[in-house]
Every structure is written in structure tokens, then in C-alpha cells.
C-alpha positions in Angstrom: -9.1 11.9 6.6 -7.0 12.6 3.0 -7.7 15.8 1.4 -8.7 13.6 -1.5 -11.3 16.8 -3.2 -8.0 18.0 -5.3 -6.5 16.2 -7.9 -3.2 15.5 -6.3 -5.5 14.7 -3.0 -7.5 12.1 -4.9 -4.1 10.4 -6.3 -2.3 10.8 -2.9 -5.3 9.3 -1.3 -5.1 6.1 -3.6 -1.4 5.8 -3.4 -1.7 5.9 0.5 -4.9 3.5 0.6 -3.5 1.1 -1.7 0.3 0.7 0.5 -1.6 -0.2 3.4 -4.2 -2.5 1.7 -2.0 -4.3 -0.5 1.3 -4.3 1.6 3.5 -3.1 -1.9 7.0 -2.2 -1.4 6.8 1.3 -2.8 9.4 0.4 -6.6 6.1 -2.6 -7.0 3.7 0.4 -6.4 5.6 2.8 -8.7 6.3 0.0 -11.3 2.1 -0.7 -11.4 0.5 0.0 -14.5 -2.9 0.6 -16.3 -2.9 -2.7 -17.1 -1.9 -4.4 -13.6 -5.4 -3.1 -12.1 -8.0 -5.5 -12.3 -11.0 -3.4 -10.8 -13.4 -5.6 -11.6 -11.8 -8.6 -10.0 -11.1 -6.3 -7.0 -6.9 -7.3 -7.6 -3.4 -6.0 -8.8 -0.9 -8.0 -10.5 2.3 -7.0 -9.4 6.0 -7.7 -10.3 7.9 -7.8 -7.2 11.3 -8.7 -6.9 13.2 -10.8 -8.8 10.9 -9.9 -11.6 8.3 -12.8 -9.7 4.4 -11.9 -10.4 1.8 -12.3 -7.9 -1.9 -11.3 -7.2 -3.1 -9.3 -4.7 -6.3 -8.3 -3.5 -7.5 -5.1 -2.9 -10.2 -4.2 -0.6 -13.3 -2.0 -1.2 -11.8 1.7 0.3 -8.1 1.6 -1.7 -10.2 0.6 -5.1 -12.5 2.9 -4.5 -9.7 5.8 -3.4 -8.1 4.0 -7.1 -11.3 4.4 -8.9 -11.7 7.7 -8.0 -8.0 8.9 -9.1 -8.2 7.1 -12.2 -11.6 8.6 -13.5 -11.3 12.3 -12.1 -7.6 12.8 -11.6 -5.0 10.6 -13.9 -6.9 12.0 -17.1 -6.3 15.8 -16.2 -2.4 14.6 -15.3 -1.7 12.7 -18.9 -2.9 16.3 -20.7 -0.4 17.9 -19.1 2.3 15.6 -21.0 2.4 14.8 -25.0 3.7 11.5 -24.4 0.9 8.8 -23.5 1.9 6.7 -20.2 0.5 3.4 -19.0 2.0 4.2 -15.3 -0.6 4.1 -12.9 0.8 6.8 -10.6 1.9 10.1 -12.8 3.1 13.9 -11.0 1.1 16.9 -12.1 3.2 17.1 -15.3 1.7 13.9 -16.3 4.9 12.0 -15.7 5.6 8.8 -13.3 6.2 8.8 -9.8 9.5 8.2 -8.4 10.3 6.2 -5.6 11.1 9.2 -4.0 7.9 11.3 -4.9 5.8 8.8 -2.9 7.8 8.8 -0.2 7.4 12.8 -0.3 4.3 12.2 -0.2 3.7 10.0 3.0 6.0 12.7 4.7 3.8 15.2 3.4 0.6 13.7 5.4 2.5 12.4 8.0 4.0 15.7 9.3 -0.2 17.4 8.5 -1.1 15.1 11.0 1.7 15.7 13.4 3.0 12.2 14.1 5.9 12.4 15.8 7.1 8.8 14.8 9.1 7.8 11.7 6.8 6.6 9.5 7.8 5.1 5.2 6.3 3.5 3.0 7.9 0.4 5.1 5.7 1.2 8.0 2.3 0.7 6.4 4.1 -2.8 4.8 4.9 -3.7 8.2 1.2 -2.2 9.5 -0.4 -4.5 6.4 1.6 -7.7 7.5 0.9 -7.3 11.5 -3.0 -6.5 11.1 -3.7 -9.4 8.7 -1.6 -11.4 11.4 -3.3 -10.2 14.4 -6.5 -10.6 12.6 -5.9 -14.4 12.2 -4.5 -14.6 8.9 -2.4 -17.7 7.8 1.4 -16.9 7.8 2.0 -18.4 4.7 -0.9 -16.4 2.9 1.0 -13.6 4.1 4.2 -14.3 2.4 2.7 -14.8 -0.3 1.0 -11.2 -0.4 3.6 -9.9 1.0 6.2 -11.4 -2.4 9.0 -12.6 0.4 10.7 -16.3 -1.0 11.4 -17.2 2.9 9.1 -18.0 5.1 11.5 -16.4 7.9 11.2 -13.2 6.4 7.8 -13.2 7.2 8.1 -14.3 10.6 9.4 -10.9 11.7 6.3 -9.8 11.7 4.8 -12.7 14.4 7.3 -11.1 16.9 4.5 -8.2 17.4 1.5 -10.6 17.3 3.1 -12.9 19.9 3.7 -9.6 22.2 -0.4 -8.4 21.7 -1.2 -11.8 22.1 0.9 -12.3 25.4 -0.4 -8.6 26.6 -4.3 -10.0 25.9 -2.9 -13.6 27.8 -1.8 -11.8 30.9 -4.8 -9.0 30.9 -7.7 -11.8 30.6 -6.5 -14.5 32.1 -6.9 -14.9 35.6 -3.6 -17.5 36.9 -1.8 -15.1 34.7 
């Protein structure tokens, strides 16, 4: 559980909840703005690489984590700075997240929760990709969401579904 009752706990709660949800590579998450949440329509519009747009979905905890930051946290942070922002994700000064901030920021939780594995930004974009696989999404759909051009990028993710689904294979079946 977040420590999402402070104001830098209700944005770090968002910025966590919508990496694993969404599967954003953390420049697409720091390059979000105002304007690329569509709460209503539960989605993001993001500009990934090569400047390419997509829509993603985002499910009901990271919007509500998002809604949360936006309406009790993000206003307190833009006082703090005389210049307005349309950057979704600001410091305490009021000022947009760096790459590096949100990567501080996983290592932050991570080492609260004393995980002893590695774990970036890339981990919960590799977690995203592997759950939706394991739980029967289409690969393509998953490129797509993902933003890769090939299709073989995306693959590297089926080599952990084809190991679960092997491991269920040799546990239930019985001429295993």
C-alpha cells in the first residue's frame, strides 16, 4: 500500500499506478500533459517515440490514484511556482518531473518495501506487457499499447508466457 495521504504520496501513488496500468516508458509518462488525460473516456493520449500518438486505456485504480493527485495535490504544487504548467507530473516546487525524478521515485518505494530485486520503470513496462499476455490478451493489441513498430519487439514478452504456460502444462496434465 502507497503512502498516498501526503501530497507527494498522492502524486507518487498516480505516477506508480499509471506505469503499471498503461505500460508508459517513463520520457511518454513525463512528456504527459493536462491535456493528454481524458478522465472521462477513462484514456491517455500519449506521444511515444518517433513523435507517433496512440491511445491508451486506463483502468479504474491508476485514474482514480490520477484523479486524486490532480484535484488535492497538482493544485498545491503549481502555487509553489509563478509560471503556469500544463505537465501532468510537477516536484514540490511546482516544476516537471524529470526522467530521473520518477525513477527516484520507484527506488524510493521499492527499497520501503525491501525488494531485493532490481526493479525501473522498465520492470512495471515489462510486468504491464506479461500480465495482459498471460491474461489472454492479443499480441498485436499489445504492441499497439505498448507503442513498439515491430511486432518482434513485442514478442519478447511471450518468452515468459510460454514458460508459465509450459509450468501449468506439466503441473496439470497428467502424460506430462
Amino acid at each position: 500500500q502507497l503512502p498516498a495521504n501526503t501530497l507527494l504520496g498522492r502524486r507518487d501513488a498516480a505516477i506508480l499506478e499509471l506505469l503499471y496500468a498503461s505500460g508508459l516508458r517513463v520520457s511518454e509518462l513525463t512528456g504527459l500533459t493536462l491535456q493528454s488525460v481524458d478522465r472521462e473516456q477513462q484514456y491517455l493520449l500519449v506521444f511515444g517515440k518517433g513523435s507517433k500518438e496512440r491511445i491508451i486505456p486506463i483502468g479504474r485504480p491508476a485514474l482514480s490514484s490520477l484523479t486524486v493527485y490532480l484535484e488535492e495535490s497538482r493544485p498545491l504544487f503549481c502555487k509553489k511556482n509563478k509560471e503556469t504548467t500544463n505537465v501532468l507530473f510537477l516536484n514540490h516546487s511546482g516544476t516537471p518531473l524529470s526522467d530521473r525524478s520518477i525513477r527516484r521515485i520507484l527506488e524510493k518505494y521499492v527499497a520501503m518495501l525491501a525488494v531485493r530485486k532490481r526493479v525501473t520503470p522498465h520492470t512495471l513496462r515489462h510486468s504491464f506487457a506479461t500480465h495482459m499476455l498471460d491474461n489472454g490478451a492479443d499480441l498485436r493489441a499489445v504492441q499497439e499499447l505498448l507503442g513498439h513498430v515491430s511486432l518482434k519487439t513485442t514478442q519478447i514478452y511471450t518468452h515468459v508466457t510460454s514458460e508459465r504456460l509450459l509450468a501449468v502444462y506439466r503441473k496439470a496434465h497428467p502424460r506430462a
